[in-house]
C-alpha positions in Angstrom: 2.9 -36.5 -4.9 3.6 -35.7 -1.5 0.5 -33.9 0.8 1.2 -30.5 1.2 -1.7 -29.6 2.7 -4.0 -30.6 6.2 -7.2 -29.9 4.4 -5.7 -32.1 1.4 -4.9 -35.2 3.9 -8.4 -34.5 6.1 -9.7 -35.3 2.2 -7.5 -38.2 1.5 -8.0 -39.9 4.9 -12.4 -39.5 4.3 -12.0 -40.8 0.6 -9.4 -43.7 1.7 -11.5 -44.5 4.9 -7.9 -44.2 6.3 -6.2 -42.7 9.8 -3.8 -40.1 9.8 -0.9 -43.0 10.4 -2.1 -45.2 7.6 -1.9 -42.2 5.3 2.2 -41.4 6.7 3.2 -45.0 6.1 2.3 -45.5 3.1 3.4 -41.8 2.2 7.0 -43.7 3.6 6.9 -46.5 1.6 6.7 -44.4 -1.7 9.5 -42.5 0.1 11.9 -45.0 0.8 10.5 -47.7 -1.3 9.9 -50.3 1.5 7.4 -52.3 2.8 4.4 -50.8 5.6 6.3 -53.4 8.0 9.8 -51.9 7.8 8.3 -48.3 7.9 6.7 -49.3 11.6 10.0 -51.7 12.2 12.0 -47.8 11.8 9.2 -45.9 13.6 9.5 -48.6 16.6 13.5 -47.8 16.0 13.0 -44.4 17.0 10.2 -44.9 19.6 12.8 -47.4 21.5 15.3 -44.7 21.0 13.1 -42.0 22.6 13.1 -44.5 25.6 16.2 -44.6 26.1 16.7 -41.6 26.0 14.5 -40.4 28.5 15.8 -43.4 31.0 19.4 -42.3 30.4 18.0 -38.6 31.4 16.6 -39.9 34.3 19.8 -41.3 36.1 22.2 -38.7 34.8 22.6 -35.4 36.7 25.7 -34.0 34.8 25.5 -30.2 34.8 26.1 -28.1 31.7 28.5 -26.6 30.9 26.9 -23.1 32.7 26.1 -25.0 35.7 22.3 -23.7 35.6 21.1 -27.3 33.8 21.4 -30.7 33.9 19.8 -31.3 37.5 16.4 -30.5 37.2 14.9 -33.7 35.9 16.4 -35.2 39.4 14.8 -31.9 41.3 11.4 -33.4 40.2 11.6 -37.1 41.0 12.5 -36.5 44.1 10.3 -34.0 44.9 7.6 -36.2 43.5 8.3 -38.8 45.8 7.8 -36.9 49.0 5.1 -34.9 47.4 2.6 -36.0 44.6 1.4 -33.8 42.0 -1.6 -31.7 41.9 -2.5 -33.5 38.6 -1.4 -37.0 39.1 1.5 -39.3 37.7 0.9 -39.2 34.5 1.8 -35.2 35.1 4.6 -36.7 37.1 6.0 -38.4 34.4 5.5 -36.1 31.2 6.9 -33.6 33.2 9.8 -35.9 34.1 10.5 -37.4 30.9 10.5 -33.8 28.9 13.0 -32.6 31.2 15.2 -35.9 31.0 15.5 -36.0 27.1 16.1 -32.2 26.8 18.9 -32.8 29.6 20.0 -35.8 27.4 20.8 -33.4 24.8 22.1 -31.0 26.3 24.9 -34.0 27.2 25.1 -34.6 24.0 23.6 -38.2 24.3 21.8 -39.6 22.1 17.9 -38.2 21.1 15.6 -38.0 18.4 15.1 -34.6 16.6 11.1 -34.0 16.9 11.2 -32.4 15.5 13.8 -30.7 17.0 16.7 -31.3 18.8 15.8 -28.0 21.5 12.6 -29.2 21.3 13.2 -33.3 21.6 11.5 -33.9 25.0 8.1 -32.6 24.1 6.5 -35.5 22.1 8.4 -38.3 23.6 7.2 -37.1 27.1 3.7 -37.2 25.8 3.9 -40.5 23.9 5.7 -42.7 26.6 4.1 -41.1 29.8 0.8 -41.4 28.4 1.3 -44.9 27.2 3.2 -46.4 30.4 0.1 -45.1 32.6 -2.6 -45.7 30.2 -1.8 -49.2 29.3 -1.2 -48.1 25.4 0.0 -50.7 23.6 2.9 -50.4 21.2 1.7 -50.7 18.3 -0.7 -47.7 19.1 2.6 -45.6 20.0 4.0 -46.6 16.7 0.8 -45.0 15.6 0.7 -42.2 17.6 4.4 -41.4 16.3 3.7 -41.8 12.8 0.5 -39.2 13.1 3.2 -36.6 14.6 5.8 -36.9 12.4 2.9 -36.4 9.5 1.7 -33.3 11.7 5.6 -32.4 11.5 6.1 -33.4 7.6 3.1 -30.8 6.5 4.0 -27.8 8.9 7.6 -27.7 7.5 6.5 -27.9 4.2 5.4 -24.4 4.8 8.1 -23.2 7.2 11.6 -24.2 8.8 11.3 -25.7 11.8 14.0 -24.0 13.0 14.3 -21.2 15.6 16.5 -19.3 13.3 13.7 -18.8 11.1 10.7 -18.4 12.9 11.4 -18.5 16.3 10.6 -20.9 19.2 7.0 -21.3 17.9 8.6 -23.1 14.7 10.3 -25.6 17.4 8.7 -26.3 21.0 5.0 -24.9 19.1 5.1 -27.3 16.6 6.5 -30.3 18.8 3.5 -29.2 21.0 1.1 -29.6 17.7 2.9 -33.2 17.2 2.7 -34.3 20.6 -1.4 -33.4 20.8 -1.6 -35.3 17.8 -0.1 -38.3 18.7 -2.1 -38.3 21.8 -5.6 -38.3 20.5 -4.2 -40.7 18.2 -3.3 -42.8 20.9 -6.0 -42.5 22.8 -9.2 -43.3 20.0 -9.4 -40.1 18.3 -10.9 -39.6 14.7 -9.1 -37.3 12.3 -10.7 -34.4 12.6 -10.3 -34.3 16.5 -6.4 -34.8 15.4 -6.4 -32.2 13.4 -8.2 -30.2 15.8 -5.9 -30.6 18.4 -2.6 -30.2 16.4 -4.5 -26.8 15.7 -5.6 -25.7 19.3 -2.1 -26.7 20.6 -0.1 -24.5 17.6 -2.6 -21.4 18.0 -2.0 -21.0 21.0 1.8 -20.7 21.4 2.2 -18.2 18.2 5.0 -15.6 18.4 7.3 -17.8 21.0 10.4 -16.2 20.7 13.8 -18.0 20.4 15.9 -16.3 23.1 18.8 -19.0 24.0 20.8 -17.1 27.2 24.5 -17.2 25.9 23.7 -19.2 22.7 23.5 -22.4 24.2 20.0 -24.8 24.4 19.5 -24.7 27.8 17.6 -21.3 29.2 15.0 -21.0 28.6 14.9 -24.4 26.0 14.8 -27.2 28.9 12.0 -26.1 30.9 10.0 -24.9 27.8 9.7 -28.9 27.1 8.3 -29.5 30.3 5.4 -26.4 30.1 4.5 -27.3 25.8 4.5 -31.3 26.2 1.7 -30.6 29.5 0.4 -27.5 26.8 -0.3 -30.8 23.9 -2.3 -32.5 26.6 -4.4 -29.7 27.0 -5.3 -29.4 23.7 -5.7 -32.8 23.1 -8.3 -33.2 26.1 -10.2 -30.2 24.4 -10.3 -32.0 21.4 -11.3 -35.1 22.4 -14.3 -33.1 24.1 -15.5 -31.9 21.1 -13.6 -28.8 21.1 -12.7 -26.9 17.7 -10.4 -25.0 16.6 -12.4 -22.2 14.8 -9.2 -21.2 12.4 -8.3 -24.1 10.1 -4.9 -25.7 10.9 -3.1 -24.6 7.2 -4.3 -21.3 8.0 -2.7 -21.8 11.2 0.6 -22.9 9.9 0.9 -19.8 7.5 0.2 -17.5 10.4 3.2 -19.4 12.1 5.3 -18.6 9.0 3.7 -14.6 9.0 4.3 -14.2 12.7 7.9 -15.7 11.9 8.7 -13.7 9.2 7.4 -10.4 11.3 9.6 -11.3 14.3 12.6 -9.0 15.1 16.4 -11.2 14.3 17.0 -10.3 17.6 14.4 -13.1 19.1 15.3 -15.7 16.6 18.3 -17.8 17.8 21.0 -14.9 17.7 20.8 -14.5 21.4 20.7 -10.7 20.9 17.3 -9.5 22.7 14.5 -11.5 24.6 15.8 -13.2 27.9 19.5 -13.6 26.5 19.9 -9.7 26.9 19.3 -10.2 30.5 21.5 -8.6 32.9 21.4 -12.1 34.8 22.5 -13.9 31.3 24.7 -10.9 30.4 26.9 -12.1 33.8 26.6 -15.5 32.6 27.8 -14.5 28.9 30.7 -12.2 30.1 31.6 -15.6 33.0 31.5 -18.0 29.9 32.9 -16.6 27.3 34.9 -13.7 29.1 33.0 -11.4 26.8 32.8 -7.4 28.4 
């Protein structure tokens, strides 16, 4: 029986004696019917994947096809070289690395859904920035991957992840909620400060609309990477201080799915209110698509 719940895996993980990535691998091997090694052998598939995305990202400055994207990644590293930022080079980098895989897509190269494509910079930035700068071995990234896509696996048992459904929340939120995961994985956490900082980092992003200027994932998509993958840090720092999430995170996740369901059409994907009513992405619209 698959977990449907986060209070139901907190249980299985204190009974077991287990982490949160023990739990998804084995979940995987009743999946797919293979062996604990070939689950991590495919979650090290993606993780190299990830990395290459981002380091294709990172060299390409192709534009898009409205000329507003596809050079901001660049925009950063060089500014970072004449200037360090304010919060150091791990900052640098997640900042970097979001923007470089959502630029990758946006090319059409090749990403990894996480657990969305619009939102497929946010837990790689996290994972790989963290790990390059912190020493993190791999087999703790492999880790760190398999907590997120649990985090992932139980939220969209409740609710698409899809901005069509319940907005932005349902995408870059919930990538956010992975990403923190993965992190205090990563970095020595115990289950409950997972949990916790899945929790602090969802909470606090509910009712992000899905307002995509002309249609296309690229304003305001791209640069919401960059701002949720440094939002997953911050709730995994609080976490890993002790800090709790006073609202449970399944009680979380079906607030998600209320806010979602309350939302007006117009802010979920149809590019019909929010910032894609702009008069700014009106001009774009009408140069695009020749649309009056």
């Amino acid at each position: 029986m698959p977990i449907l719940s986060f209070l139901e895996l907190e249980k299985r993980c204190k009974e077991e004696n287990k982490s949160i990535y023990e739990i998804a691998q084995e979940e995987e091997t009743c999946l797919l019917d293979e062996t604990v090694d070939v689950i991590r052998l495919k979650t090290l598939e993606n993780l190299l994947a990830m990395k290459e995305a981002v380091k294709n990202g990172l060299k390409s400055q192709e534009k898009a096809i409205s000329e507003w994207c596809g050079d901001d990644c660049i925009k950063l590293v060089e500014r970072y070289k004449k200037r360090p930022a304010l919060f150091g080079r791990t900052f640098e980098k997640i900042t970097e690395y979001a923007l470089a895989t959502a630029e990758e897509n946006l090319r059409m190269g090749r990403i990894v859904a996480c657990p969305t494509a619009g939102s497929c910079g946010i837990v790689p930035s996290v994972i790989i920035a963290s790990a390059e700068e912190e020493k993190i071995s791999e087999s703790s990234q492999i880790n760190g991957l398999l907590t997120a896509g649990m985090i992932g696996l139980i939220v969209s048992n409740k609710v698409q992840l899809a901005g069509a459904v319940a907005g932005c929340q349902a995408e870059c939120g919930v990538a956010s909620a992975m990403a923190a995961a993965a992190l205090t994985e990563m970095r020595g956490g115990s289950v409950k400060e997972v949990l916790h900082s899945a929790a602090l980092a969802l909470k606090n992003i509910l009712g992000l609309t899905c307002d995509p200027v002309c249609g296309l994932v690229e304003v305001p998509c791209i640069k919401r990477n960059a701002f949720l993958a440094v939002h997953a840090v911050t709730a995994s720092e609080l976490a890993l201080s002790g800090v709790e999430s006073k609202i449970p995170l399944d009680e979380i996740v079906d607030t998600l799915k209320i806010t979602g369901q309350l939302m007006s059409p117009l802010l979920k994907e149809t590019a019909q209110g929010g910032l894609a009513k702009t008069p700014t992405a009106l001009r774009l619209e009408k140069k695009l698509f020749n649309k009056d």
